[in-house]
C-alpha positions as CSV (number, residue, x, y, z in Angstrom):
1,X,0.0,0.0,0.0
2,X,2.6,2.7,1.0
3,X,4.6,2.0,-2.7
4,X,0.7,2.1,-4.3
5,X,0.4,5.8,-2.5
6,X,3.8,6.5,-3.6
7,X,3.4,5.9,-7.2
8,X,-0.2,7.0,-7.7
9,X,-2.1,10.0,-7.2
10,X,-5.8,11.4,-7.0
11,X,-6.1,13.3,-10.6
12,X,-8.2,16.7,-9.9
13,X,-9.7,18.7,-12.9
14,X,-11.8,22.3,-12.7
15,X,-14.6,22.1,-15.2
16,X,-16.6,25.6,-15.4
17,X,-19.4,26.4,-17.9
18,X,-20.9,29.4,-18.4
19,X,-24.3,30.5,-19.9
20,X,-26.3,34.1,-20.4
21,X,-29.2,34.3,-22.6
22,X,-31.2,37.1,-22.9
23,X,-34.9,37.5,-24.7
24,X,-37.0,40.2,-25.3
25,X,-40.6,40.0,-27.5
26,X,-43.3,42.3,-28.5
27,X,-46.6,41.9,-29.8
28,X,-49.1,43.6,-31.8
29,X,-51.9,44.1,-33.9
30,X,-50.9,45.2,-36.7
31,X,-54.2,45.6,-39.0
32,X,-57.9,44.5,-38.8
33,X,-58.1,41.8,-41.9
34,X,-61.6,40.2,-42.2
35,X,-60.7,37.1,-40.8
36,X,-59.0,38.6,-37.8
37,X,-56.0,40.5,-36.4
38,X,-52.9,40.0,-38.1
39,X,-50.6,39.7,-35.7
40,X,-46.7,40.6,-35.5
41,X,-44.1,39.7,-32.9
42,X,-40.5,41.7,-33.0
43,X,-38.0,39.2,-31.1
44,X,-34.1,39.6,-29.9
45,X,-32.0,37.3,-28.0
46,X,-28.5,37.3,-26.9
47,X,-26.8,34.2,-25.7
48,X,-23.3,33.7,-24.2
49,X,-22.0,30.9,-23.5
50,X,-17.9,30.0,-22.2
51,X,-16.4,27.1,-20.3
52,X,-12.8,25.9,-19.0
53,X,-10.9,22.5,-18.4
54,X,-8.5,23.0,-15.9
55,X,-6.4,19.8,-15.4
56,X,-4.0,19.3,-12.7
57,X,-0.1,19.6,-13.7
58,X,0.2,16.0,-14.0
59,X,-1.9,15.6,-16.5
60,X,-1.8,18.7,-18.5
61,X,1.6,17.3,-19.6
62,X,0.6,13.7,-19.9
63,X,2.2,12.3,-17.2
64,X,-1.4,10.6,-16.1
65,X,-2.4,7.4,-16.7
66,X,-5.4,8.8,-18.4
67,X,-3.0,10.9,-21.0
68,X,-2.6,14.1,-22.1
69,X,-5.2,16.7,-21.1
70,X,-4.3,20.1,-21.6
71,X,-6.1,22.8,-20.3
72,X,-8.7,24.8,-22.8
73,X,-11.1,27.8,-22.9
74,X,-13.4,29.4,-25.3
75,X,-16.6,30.8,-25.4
76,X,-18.9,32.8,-28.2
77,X,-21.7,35.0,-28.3
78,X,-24.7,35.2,-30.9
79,X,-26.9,37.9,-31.7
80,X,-30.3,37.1,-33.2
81,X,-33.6,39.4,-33.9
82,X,-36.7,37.7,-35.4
83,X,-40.1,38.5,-37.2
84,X,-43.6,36.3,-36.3
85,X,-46.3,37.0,-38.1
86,X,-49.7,35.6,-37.7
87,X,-52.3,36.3,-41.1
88,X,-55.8,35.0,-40.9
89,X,-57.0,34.1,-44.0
90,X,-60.6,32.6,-43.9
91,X,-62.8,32.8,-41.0
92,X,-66.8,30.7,-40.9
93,X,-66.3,30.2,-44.8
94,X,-67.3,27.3,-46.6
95,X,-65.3,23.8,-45.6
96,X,-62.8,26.6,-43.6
97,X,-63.6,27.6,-39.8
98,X,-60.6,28.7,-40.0
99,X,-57.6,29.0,-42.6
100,X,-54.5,30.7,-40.9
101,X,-50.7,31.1,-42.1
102,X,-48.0,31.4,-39.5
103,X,-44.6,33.4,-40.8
104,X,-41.4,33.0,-38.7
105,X,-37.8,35.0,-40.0
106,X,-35.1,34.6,-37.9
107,X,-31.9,36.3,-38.7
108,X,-28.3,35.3,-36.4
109,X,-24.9,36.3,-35.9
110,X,-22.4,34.1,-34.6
111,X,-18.9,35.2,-33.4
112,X,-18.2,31.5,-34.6
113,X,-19.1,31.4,-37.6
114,X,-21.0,34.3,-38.6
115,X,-24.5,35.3,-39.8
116,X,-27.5,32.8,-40.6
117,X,-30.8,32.2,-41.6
118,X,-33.8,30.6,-40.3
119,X,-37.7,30.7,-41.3
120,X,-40.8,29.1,-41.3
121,X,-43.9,29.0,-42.7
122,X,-46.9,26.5,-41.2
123,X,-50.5,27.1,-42.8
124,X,-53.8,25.8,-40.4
125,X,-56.3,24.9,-42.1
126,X,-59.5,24.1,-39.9
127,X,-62.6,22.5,-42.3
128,X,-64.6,21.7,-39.6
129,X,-65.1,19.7,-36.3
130,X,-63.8,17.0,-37.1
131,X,-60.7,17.6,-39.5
132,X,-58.0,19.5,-39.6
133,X,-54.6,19.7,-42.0
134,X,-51.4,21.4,-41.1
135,X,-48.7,22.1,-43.7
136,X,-45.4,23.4,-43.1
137,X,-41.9,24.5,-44.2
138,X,-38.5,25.7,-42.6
139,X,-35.1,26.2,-43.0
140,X,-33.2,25.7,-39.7
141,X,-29.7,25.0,-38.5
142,X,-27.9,23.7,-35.6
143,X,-24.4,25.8,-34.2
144,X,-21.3,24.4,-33.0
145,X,-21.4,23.2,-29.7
146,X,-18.9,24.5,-27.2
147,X,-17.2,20.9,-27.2
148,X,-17.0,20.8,-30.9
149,X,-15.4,24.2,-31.2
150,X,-13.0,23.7,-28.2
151,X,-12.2,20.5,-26.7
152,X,-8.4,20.2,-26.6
153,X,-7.0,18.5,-29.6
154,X,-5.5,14.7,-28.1
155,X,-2.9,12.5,-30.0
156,X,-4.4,8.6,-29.6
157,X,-5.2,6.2,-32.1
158,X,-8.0,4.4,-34.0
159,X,-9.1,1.0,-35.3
160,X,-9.4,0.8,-38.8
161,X,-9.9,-2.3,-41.1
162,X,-8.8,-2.2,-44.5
163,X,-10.9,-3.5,-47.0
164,X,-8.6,-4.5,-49.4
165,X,-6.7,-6.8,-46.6
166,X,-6.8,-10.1,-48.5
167,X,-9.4,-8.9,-51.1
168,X,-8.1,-12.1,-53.3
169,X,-10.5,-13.8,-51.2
170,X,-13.9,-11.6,-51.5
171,X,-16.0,-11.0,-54.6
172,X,-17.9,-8.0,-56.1
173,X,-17.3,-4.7,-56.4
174,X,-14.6,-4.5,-53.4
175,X,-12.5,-6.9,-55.2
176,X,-12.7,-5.0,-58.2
177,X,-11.8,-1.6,-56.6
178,X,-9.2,-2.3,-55.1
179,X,-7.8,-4.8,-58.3
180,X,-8.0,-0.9,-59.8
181,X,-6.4,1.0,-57.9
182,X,-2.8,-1.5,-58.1
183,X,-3.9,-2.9,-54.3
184,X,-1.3,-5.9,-55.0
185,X,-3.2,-9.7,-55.0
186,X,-1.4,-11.0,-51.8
187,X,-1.7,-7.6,-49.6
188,X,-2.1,-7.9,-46.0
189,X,-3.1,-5.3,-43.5
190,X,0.1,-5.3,-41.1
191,X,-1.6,-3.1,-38.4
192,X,-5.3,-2.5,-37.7
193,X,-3.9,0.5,-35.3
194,X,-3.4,4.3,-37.6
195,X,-2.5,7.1,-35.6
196,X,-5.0,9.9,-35.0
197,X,-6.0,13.3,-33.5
198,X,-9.2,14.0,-31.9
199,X,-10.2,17.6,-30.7
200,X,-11.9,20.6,-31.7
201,X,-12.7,22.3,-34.9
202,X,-12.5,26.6,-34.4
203,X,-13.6,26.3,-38.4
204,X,-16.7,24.0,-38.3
205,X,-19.8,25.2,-39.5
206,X,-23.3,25.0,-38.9
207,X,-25.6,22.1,-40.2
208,X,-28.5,23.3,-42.2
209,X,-31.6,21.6,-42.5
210,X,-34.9,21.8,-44.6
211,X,-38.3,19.9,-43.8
212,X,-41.7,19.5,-44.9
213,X,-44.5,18.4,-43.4
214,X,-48.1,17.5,-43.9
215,X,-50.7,15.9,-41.6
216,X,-54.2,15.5,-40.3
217,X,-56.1,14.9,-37.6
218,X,-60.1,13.9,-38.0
219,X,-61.5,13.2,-34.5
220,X,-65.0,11.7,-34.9
């Protein structure tokens, strides 16, 4: 026990995350249509968001069982106003109670990345009691998360199986690939082991998306 305490130690690391976000909204009518007020709603928000990893000395420099850790910080901020709009279209019409169109436009500014897009569009459509149909659109995207921006970048490495290992013994479309590309006949894969770096990426982007939808409901 005494050379155990001697040769091992109690790792200690400060983890600190930090977020502010900020909305504000207003609403109002903005004219009298003759299905109804349409409505608008100005929006702003502010978000801030920061963390640390604060490893002990041991292993900041890799001297820990558990490897190399060094220490990292970052944070960003985002900026983002946004229009809602609410139009009433049909009102106690024929096969429409109630026909309305919802319009969302977000605009965004990252200190990541930059500026971005969002909207929406959803139309509600009411024929009567017992059905109803929704139909929608948007554009939407999903930021960088505060790991994937700056989590320390750590030497390891990975598994990786090369398919044309012994490809003289597969058929198909494999075979024939690597036959192409000069992959000699008898090739072996010595070591399923490649080194590799895992970490951050200050450069990635967002992901964009687009969807549509369209459904019903008929409750009898």
């Amino acid at each position: 026990d005494l050379m155990a305490n001697y040769v091992t130690y109690t790792a200690q690391t400060y983890l600190e995350t930090n977020q502010r976000d900020y909305t504000a909204n207003i609403s109002t009518p903005l004219v009298q249509l003759p299905a109804g007020p349409l409505q608008a709603t100005l929006g702003y928000e502010y978000l801030n968001e920061s963390g640390l990893d604060q490893p002990d000395a041991l292993a900041a420099v890799g001297e820990s069982s558990a490897g190399a850790n060094p220490p990292i910080s970052g944070g960003y901020h985002a900026n983002a106003s946004a229009l809602l709009l609410n139009v009433p279209l049909l009102k106690d019409a024929p096969f429409a109670q109630m026909l309305s169109l919802d319009a969302d436009m977000r605009h965004s500014n990252y200190s990541s990345f930059g500026s971005i897009n969002s909207n929406l569009a959803a139309l509600h459509w009411i024929i009567n009691d017992q059905v109803k149909v929704r139909a929608s659109w948007s554009q939407d995207f999903s930021a960088p998360s505060m790991a994937e921006l700056f989590t320390a970048s750590v030497a390891g490495s990975a598994s990786v199986a090369d398919p044309c290992s012994g490809y003289q013994n597969q058929n198909g479309t494999v075979a024939a690939n690597c036959a192409a590309a000069g992959v000699p006949l008898a090739y072996t894969q010595v070591n399923g082991n490649v080194p590799s770096t895992a970490g951050r990426n200050p450069e990635l982007q967002p992901e964009t998306s687009k969807s549509r939808t369209l459904g019903t409901t008929f409750s009898p």
